[in-house]
N, C-alpha and C positions, 0 to 999 in steps of 0.2 A: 375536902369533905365539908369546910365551912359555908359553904353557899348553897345552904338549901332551895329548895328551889319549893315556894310560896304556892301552892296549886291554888286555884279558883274556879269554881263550878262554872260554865258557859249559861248565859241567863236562857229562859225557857224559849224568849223567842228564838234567838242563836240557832238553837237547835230545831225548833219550828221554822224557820226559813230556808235550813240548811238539808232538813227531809221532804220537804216541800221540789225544793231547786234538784236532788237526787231523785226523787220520784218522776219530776218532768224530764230530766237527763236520760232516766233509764228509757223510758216512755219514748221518747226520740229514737234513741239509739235501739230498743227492740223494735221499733216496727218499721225502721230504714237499716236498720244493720245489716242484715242478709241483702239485698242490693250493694251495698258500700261494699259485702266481703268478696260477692262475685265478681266486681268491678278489680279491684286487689290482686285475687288470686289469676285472675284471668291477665294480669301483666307481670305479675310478682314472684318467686319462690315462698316457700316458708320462712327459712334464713332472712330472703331479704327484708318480710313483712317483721318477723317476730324479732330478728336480730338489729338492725339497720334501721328497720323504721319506729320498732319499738324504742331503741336507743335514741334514736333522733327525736321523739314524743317526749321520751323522760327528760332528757336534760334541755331540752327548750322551755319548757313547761317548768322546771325547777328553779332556773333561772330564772326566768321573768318572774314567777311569785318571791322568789328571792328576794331580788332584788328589790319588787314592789314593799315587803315585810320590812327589808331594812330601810328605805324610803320613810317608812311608818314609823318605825322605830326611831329613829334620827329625828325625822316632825314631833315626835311624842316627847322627845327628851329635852328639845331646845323649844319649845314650848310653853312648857311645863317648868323649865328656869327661867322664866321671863314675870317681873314684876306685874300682880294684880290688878286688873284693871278692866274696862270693857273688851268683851272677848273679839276677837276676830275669828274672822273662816279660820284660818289655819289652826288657831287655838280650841276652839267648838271640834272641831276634826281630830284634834289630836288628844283631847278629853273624853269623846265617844270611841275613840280607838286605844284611849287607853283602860276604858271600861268593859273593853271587848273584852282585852286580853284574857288569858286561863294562867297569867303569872300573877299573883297579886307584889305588896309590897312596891318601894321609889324605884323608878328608874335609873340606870348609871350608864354611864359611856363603857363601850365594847373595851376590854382592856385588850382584845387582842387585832391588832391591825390586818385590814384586809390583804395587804400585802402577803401576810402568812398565810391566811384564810384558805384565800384561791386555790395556791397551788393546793393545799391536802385536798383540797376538795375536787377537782380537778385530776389528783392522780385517781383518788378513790374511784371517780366516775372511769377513767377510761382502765384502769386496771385492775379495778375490780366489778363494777359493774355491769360493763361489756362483757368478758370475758364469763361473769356470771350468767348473762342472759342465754350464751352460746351451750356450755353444760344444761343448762336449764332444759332449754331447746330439743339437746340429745336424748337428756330425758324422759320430754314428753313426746317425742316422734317414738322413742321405744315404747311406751305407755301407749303408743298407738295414735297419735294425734295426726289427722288428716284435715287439709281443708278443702275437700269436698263435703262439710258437711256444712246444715244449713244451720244458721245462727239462731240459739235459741230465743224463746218468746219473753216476756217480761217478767211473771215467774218465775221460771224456771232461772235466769239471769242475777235473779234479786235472790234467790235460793243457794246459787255459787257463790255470788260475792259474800254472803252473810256468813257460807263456813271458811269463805278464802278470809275473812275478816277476825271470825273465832280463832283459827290457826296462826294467824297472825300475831293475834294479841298473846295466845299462848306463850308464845317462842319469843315473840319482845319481851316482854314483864317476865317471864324467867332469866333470858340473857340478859335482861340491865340489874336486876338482880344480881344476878353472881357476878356482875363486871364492878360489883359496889362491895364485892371480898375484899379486904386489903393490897393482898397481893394483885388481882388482876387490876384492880383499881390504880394503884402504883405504874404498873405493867405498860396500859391500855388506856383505862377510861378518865384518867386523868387529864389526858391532851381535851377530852368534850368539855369539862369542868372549866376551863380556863374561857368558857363563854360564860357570862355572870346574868345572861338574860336570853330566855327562851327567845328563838325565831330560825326562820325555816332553812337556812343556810347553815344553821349552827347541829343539824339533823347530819351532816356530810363530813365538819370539821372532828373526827375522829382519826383516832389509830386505824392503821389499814386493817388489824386482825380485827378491831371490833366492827370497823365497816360490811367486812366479810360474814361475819359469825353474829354480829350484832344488826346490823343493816339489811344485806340482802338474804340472808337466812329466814327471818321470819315473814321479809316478802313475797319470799317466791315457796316456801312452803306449801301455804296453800294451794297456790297453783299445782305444785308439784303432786299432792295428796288426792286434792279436786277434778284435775285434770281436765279444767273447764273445755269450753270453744277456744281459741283463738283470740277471738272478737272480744271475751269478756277478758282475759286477760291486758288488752289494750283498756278497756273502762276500767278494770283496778288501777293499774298503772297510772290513769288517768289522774282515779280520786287521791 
């Protein structure tokens, strides 16, 4: 419980390029989605689209930022231990990248080696994740989810994601809450803690229970509540 974790506001542009970059995204994807969905279902099941391909979206996509973050993280650190002098690219890069970050406080090396990493991370996805999206699935087909229906407009789109995003944050911020009680902390959340610096790989290195109850619980909440399209469930996913 000694390695608090130093939060840092995101500066106003951050945020202004990042509403910007989701506004043109959503914009995209509402007024080509419904073509891209009919093309989909017209080859695909539901299972295959939401289960198969969903899974195959998530963890290609995890990975590559992943890895791109620890990329980042690594340039920021051997950087930044390097004696003062005229800056190079790499050093200008890894000073605006470490300006980005929402961690503040020095930098330290990973104490825990990727070798370990992987696999948790790795069982989490195919044993809990998978398997979560299949429940999930069943569901929302009982909720009634068809994909005969047409993809809705940018509205209504930015309307879903906003309470898939409410419920979310609910169900996160109360579950890492109580996973910071003693005991469950002990239990559970201590295996997260043994990363000494926020990045996006370190989102997975958890206990399988809090992967489960901590992770994919308050992601698919929403959906489960919202019972969006389809469609928009692939652009949460996405974000």
């Amino acid at each position: 419980m000694a390695n608090r974790f130093a939060f840092k506001k995101p500066q106003v542009h951050q945020t202004l390029v990042y509403s910007v970059f989701l506004s043109i995204t959503l914009g995209i994807l509402s007024s080509q989605g419904n073509q891209w969905w009919i093309g989909l279902t017209a080859r695909y099941s539901l299972f295959q689209i939401f289960v198969l391909g969903g899974f195959v979206l998530y963890f290609v996509w995890f990975w590559i930022l992943g890895s791109i973050y620890l990329y980042f993280d690594h340039l920021c650190f051997e950087e930044s231990s390097k004696p003062v002098g005229p800056p190079s690219w790499r050093q200008r890069l890894a000073r605006y990248l470490t300006n980005a970050r929402i961690q503040g406080g020095a930098l330290s090396r990973y104490d825990v080696p990727m070798r370990k990493v992987v696999p948790v991370v790795l069982f989490n996805q195919f044993f809990g994740t998978l398997p979560m999206q299949v429940l999930v699935l069943q569901i929302l087909v009982f909720r009634g989810l068809r994909s005969d229906v047409v993809v809705p407009g940018f509205l209504t789109m930015l309307v879903q994601l906003a309470l898939i995003i409410v419920f979310e944050e609910i169900f996160f911020y109360s579950g890492h809450r109580l996973l910071h009680w003693k005991p469950l902390f002990r239990a559970f959340h201590r295996i997260h803690h043994e990363f000494k610096r926020s990045t996006g790989i370190a989102t997975h290195y958890v206990h399988f229970v809090e992967h489960i109850f901590g992770n994919l619980l308050p992601v698919f909440a929403g959906i489960i509540v919202v019972a969006p399209h389809p469609f928009v469930t692939f652009v949460w996913m996405f974000i």
